[in-house]
C-alpha positions as CSV (number, residue, x, y, z in Angstrom):
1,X,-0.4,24.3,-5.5
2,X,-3.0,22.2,-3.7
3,X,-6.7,22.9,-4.6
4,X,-8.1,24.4,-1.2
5,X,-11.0,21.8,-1.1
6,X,-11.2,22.3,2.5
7,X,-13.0,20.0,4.6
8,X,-16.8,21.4,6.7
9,X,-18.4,20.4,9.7
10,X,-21.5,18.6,9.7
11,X,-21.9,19.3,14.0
12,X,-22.1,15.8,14.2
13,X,-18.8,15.3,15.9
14,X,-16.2,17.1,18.0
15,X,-12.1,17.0,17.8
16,X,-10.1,15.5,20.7
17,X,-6.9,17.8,20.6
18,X,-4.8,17.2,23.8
19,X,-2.0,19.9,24.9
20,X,-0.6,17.4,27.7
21,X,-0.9,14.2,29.1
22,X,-3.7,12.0,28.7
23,X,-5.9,12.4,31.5
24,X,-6.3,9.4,34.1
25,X,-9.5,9.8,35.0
26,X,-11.5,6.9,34.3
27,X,-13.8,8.0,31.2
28,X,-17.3,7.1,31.1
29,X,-19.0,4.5,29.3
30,X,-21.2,5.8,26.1
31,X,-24.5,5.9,26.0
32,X,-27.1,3.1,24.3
33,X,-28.0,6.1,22.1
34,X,-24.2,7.1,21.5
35,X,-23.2,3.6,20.6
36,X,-26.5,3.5,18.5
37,X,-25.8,6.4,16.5
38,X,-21.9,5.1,16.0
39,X,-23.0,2.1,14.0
40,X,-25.3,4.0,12.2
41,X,-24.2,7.3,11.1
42,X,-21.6,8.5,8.6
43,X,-18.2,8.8,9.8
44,X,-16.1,11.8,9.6
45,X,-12.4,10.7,8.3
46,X,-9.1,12.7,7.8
47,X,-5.9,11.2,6.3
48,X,-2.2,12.2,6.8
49,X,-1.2,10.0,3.7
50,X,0.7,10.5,0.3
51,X,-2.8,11.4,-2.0
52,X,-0.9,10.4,-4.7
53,X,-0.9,6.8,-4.1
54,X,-3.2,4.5,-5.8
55,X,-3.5,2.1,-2.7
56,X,-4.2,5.7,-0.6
57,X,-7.3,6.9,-3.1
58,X,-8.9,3.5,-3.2
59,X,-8.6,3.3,0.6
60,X,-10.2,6.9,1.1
61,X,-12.3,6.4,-2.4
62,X,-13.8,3.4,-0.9
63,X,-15.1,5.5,1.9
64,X,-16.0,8.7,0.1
65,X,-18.3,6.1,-1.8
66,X,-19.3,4.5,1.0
67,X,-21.2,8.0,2.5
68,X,-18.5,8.9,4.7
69,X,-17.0,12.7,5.3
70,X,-13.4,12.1,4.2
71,X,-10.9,15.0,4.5
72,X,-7.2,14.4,3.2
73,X,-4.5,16.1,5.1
74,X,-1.8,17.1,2.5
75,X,1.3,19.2,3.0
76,X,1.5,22.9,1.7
77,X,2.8,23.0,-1.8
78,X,2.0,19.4,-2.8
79,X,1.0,19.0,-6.3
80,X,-2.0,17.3,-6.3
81,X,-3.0,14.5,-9.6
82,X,-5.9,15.1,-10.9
83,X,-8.6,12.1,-10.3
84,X,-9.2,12.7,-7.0
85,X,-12.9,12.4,-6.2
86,X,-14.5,15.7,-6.0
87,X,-16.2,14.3,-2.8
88,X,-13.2,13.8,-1.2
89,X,-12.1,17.5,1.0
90,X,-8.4,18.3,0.8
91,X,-7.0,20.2,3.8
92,X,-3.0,21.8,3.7
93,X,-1.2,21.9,6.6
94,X,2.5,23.0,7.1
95,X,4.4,19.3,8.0
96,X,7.0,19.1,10.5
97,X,10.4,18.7,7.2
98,X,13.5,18.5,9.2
99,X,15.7,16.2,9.6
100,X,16.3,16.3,13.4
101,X,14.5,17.3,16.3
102,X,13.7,21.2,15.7
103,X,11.5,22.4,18.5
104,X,10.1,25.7,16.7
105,X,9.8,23.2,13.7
106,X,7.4,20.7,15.9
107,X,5.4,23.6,17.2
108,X,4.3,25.2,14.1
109,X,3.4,21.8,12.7
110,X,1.5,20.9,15.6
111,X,-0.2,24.3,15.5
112,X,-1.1,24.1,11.9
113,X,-2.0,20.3,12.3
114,X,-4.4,21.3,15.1
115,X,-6.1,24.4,13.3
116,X,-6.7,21.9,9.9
117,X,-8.0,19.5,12.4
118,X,-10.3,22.0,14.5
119,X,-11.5,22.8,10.9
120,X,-12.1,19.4,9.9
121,X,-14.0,18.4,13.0
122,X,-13.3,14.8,12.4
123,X,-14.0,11.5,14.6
124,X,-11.1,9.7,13.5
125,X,-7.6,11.1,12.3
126,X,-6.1,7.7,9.9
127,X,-2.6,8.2,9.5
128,X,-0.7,6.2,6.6
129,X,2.9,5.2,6.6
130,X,4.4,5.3,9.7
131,X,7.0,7.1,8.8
132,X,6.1,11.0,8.3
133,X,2.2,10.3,8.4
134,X,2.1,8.6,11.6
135,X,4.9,10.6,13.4
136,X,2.5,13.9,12.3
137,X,-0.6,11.9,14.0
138,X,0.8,11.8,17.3
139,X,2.1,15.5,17.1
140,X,-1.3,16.7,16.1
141,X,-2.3,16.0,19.7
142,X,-5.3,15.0,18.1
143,X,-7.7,11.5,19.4
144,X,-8.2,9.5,18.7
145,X,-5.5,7.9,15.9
146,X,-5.0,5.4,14.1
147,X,-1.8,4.6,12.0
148,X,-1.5,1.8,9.0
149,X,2.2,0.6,8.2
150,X,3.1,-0.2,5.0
151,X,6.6,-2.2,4.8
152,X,9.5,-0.2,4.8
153,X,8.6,2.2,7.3
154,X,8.1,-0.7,10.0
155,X,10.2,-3.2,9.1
156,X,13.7,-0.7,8.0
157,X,12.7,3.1,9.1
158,X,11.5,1.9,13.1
159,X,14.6,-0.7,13.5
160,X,17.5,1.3,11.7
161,X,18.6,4.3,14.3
162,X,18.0,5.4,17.7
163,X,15.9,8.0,16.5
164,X,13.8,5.6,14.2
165,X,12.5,3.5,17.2
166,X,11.9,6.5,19.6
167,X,9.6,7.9,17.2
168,X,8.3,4.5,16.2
169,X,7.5,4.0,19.5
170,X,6.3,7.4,20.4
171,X,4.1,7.3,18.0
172,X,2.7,3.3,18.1
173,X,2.0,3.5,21.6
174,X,-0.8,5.7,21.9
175,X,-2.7,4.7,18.2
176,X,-6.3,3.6,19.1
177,X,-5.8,1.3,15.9
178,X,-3.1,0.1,13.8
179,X,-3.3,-2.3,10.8
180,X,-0.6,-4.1,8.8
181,X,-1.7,-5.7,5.4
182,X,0.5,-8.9,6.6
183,X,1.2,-11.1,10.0
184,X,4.6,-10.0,9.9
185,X,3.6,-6.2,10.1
186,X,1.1,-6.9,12.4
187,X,4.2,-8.2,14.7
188,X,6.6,-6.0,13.6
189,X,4.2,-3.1,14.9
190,X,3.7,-4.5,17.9
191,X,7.5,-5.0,18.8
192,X,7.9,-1.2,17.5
193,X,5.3,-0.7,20.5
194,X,1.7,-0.7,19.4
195,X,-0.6,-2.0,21.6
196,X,-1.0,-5.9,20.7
197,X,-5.1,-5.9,21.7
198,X,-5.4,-2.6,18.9
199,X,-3.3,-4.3,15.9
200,X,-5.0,-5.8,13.3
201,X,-4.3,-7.4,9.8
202,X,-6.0,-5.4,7.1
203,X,-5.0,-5.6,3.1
204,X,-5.5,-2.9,0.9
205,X,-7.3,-5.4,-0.9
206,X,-7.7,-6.2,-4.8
207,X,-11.0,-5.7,-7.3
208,X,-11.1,-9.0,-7.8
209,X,-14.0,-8.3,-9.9
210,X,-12.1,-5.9,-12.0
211,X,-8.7,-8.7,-12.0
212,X,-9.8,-11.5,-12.8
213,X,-9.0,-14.4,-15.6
214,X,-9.7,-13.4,-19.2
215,X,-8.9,-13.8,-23.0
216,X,-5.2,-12.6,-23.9
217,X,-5.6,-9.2,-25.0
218,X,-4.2,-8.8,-28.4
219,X,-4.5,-5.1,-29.1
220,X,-2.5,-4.2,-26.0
221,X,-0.4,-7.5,-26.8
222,X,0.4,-5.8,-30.7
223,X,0.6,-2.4,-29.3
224,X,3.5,-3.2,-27.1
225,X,5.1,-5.1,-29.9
226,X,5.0,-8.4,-27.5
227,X,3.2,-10.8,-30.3
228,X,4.8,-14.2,-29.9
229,X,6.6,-13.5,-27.1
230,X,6.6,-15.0,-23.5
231,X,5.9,-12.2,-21.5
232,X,7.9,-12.2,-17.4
233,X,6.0,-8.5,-16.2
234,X,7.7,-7.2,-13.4
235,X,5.2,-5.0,-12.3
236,X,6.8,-3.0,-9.3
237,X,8.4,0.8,-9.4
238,X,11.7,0.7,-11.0
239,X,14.0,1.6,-7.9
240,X,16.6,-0.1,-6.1
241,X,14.5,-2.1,-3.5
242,X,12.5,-4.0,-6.1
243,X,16.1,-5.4,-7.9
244,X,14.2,-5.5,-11.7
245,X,18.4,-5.7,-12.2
246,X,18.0,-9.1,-11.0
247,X,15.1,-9.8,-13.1
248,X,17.2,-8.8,-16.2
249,X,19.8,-11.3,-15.3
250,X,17.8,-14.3,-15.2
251,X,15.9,-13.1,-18.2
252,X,19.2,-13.1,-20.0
253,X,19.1,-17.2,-19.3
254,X,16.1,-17.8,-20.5
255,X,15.3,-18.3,-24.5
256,X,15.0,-15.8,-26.8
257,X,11.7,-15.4,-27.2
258,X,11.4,-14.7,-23.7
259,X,11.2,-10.9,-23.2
260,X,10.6,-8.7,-19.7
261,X,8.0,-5.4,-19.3
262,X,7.9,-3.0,-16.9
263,X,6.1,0.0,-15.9
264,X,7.5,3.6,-16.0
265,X,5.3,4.7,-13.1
266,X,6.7,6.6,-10.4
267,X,10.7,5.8,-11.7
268,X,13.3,8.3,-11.1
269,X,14.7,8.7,-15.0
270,X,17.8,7.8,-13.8
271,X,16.6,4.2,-12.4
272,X,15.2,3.7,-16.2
273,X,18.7,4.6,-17.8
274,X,20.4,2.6,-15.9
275,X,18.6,-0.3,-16.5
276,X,18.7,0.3,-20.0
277,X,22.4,0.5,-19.8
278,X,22.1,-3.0,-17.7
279,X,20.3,-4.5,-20.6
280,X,22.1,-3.4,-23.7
281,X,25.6,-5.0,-21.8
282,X,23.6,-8.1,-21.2
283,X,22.0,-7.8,-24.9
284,X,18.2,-7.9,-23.8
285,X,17.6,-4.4,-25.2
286,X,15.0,-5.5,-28.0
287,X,13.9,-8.1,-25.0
288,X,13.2,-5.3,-22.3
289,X,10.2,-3.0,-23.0
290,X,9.2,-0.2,-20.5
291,X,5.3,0.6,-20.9
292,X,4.6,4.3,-19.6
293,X,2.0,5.1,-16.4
294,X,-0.8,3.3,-17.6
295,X,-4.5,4.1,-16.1
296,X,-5.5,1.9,-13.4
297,X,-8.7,0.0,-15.8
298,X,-5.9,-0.8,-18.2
299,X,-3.6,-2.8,-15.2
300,X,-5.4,-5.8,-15.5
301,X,-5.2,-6.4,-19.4
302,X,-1.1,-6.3,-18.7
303,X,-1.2,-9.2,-16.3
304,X,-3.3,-10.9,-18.8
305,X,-0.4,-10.5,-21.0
306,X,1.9,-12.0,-18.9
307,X,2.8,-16.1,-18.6
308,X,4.8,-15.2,-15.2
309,X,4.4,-12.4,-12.7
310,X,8.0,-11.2,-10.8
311,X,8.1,-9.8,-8.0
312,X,11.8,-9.8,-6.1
313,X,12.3,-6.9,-3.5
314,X,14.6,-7.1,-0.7
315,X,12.2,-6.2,1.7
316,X,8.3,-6.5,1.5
317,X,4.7,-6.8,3.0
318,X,1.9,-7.7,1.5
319,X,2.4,-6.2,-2.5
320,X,-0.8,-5.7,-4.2
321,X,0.7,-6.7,-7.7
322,X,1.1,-10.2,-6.2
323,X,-2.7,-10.6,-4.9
324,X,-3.8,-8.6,-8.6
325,X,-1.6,-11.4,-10.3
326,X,-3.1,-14.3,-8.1
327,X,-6.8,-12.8,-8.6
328,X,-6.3,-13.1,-12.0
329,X,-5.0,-16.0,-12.3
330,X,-1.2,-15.8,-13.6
331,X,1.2,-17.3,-11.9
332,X,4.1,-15.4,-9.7
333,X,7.5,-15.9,-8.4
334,X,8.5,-13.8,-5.6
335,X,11.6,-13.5,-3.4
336,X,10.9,-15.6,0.0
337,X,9.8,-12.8,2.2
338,X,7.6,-13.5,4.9
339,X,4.6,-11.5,3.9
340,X,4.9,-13.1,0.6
341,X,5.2,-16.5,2.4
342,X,2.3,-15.9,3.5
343,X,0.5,-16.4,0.0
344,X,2.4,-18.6,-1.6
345,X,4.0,-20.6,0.9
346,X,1.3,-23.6,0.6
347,X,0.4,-22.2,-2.9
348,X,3.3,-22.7,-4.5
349,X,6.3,-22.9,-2.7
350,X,8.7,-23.9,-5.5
351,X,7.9,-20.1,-6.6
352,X,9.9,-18.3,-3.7
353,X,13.6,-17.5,-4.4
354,X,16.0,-16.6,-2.2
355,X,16.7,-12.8,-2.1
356,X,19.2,-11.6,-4.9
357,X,19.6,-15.1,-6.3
358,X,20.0,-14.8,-10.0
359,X,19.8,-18.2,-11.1
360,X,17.4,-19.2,-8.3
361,X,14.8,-16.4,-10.2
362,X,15.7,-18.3,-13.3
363,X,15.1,-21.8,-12.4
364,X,12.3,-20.4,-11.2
365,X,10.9,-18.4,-14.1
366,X,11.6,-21.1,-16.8
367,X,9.6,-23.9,-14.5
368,X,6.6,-21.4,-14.5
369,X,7.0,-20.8,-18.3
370,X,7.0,-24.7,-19.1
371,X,4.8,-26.2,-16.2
372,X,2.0,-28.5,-18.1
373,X,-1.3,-26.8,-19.1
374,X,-3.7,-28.7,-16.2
375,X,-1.1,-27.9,-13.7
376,X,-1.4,-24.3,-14.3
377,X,-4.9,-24.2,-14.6
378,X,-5.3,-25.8,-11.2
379,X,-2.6,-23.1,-9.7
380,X,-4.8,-20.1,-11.4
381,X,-8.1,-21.4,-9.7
382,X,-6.3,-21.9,-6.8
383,X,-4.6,-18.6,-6.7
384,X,-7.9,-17.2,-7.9
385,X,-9.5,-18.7,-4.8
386,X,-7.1,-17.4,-2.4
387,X,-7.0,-14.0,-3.7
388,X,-11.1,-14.0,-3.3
389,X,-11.3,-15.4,0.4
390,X,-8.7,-13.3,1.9
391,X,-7.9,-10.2,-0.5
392,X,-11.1,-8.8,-1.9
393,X,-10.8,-4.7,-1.3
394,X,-14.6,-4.7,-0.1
395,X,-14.0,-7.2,2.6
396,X,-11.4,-5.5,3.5
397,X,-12.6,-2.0,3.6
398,X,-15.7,-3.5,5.4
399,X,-13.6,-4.6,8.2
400,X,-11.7,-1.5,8.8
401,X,-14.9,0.2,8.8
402,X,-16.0,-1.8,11.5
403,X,-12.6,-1.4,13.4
404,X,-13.4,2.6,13.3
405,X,-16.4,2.2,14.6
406,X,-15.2,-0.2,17.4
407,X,-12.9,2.6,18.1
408,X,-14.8,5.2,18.8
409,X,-17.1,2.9,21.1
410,X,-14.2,2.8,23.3
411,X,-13.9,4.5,26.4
């Protein structure tokens, strides 16, 4: 069950719960003193997002740290991990769960959204993944909202049914803010029916401080049993989308010494068994090694490991493992997506592969694995630079702090 850390008022601010249409009065401008105390005070924040997520707890962690009242909105029942911050107020709610329209469904959702929220008193109601999250935000009645899309829940979710882009739509349309960690989103968003003039381009951002070029780390290099190997770390969840099947295939082209790890975190058993089965017909199973969750601190130290970074999905925006691999320095290849175009389209362009392409990922791989030393080093500093100017998670942050407060300047 979910701790009840639930979130308190500081008097400071005042929910916005609507039962009907928006009225069309015209509202009034705020105050000198209003806007004043906007950019100054604290902000009270609540979250409909997965609080699981690493990319979720550093955006609301960043915040919490940052002196703002942060409340995360979390379905009844939930099992919460443990490393939340204690300043960081969870809320339950009972979500809307079925699987078509359900009136009685929507109104006790809404009710219970509205009572957490009446609760929570706060000024802005954040919303991650449109999918779920943001469909819940525009239920809640609540204002004003703001919704983040991730990938897959703009770019397959909004554009696969009828019901997908109603709801997409539906709930786009009325967001005082909506970011997208990539140009692409950004767009996609806006076609799905966000306001253009309220869409901005946010990352989740990378700690570029914390990934960042270092010595090979030999412990962790012996304790996976990787000494005098090449390492290829495919670093995304072992599922479906992220085809680590066509990793294997082009590892089995490469020489032996050439061996690919991957990360148990958040795989279905099954995905790992069958990809065990994959290697052992292709004969890579003493060349595949699959590391268990390791803690966040540690992530950095893996890409270390690794001469080349994969990253081959079907469907993408903006991954983090790519700007952690760029930030410290190793170099990637990645399937020719446009989010990922992106970054490494005038990077390095010979890195992008076609989707699926099996021997495209290899020719790929093995140019990585034998480009000369000076080339490399000016494609790390390079990569390094990039990942600094555009993806550091404080800049980042820092700007959608600004966008919040922008918001609630508006009439």
């Amino acid at each position: 069950m979910i701790p009840q850390r639930s979130g308190r008022s500081d008097g400071r601010s005042r929910p916005h719960l609507q039962s009907g249409p928006m009225p069309t009065t015209q509202a009034s401008q705020p105050s000198s003193d209003a806007t004043r105390e906007i950019g100054e005070r604290p902000l009270s924040l609540a979250f409909l997002a997965d609080p699981n997520s690493i990319h979720t707890r550093r955006w609301v962690g960043w915040f919490a740290a940052r002196g703002h009242r942060v409340t995360m909105l979390v379905p009844e029942g939930l099992a919460l991990d443990a490393g939340l911050p204690d300043s960081i107020a969870v809320e339950p709610f009972t979500p809307y769960t079925s699987s078509r329209f359900h009136l009685l469904g929507a109104i006790r959702a809404r009710r219970s959204l509205g009572r957490a929220l009446r609760r929570i008193e706060p000024d802005i109601l954040h919303a991650h993944y449109l999918t779920g999250h943001g469909w819940h935000a525009r239920m809640s009645g609540f204002r004003p909202y703001a919704i983040t899309v991730w990938g897959n829940d703009i770019l397959i979710t909004a554009r696969s049914t009828r019901r997908g882009r109603l709801y997409a739509r539906w709930s786009l349309g009325p967001a005082g803010l909506v970011t997208g960690d990539s140009n692409e989103l950004v767009r996609a968003a806006v076609a799905a029916g966000a306001r253009a003039d309220r869409t901005h381009l946010i990352q989740f951002g990378v700690d570029t401080a914390r990934f960042s070029p270092g010595p090979d780390p030999a412990a962790l290099r012996a304790r996976f049993g990787l000494v005098g190997r090449r390492v290829i770390f495919s670093p995304r969840s072992i599922a479906p989308l992220y085809r680590h099947d066509v990793v294997l295939d082009a590892v089995a082209g490469l020489p032996a010494d050439v061996c690919v790890v991957m990360t148990r975190y958040l795989a279905r058993e099954s995905e790992v068994e069958a990809l065990q089965r994959r290697a052992a017909e292709l004969g890579l199973s003493d060349r595949m090694v699959i590391v268990p969750k390791v803690a966040h601190d540690e992530m950095a130290d893996i890409y270390r490991l690794a001469d080349v970074v994969v990253s081959v999905p079907f469907t993408d925006g903006t991954p983090v493992t790519l700007l952690e691999a760029l930030s410290t320095g190793r170099p990637v290849v990645a399937t020719d997506l446009p989010s990922v175009r992106e970054w490494l389209g005038d990077l390095d362009p010979g890195s992008l592969v076609p989707v699926g392409d099996v021997a495209a990922t290899a020719r790929a791989i093995a140019a990585a694995l034998i480009r000369p030393a000076d080339e490399q080093a000016d494609l790390a500093r390079r990569g390094r630079q990039l990942s600094e100017e555009r993806a550091g998670h404080d800049r980042n942050m820092a700007s959608a702090e600004t966008l919040y407060r922008d918001l609630l300047r508006r009439p």
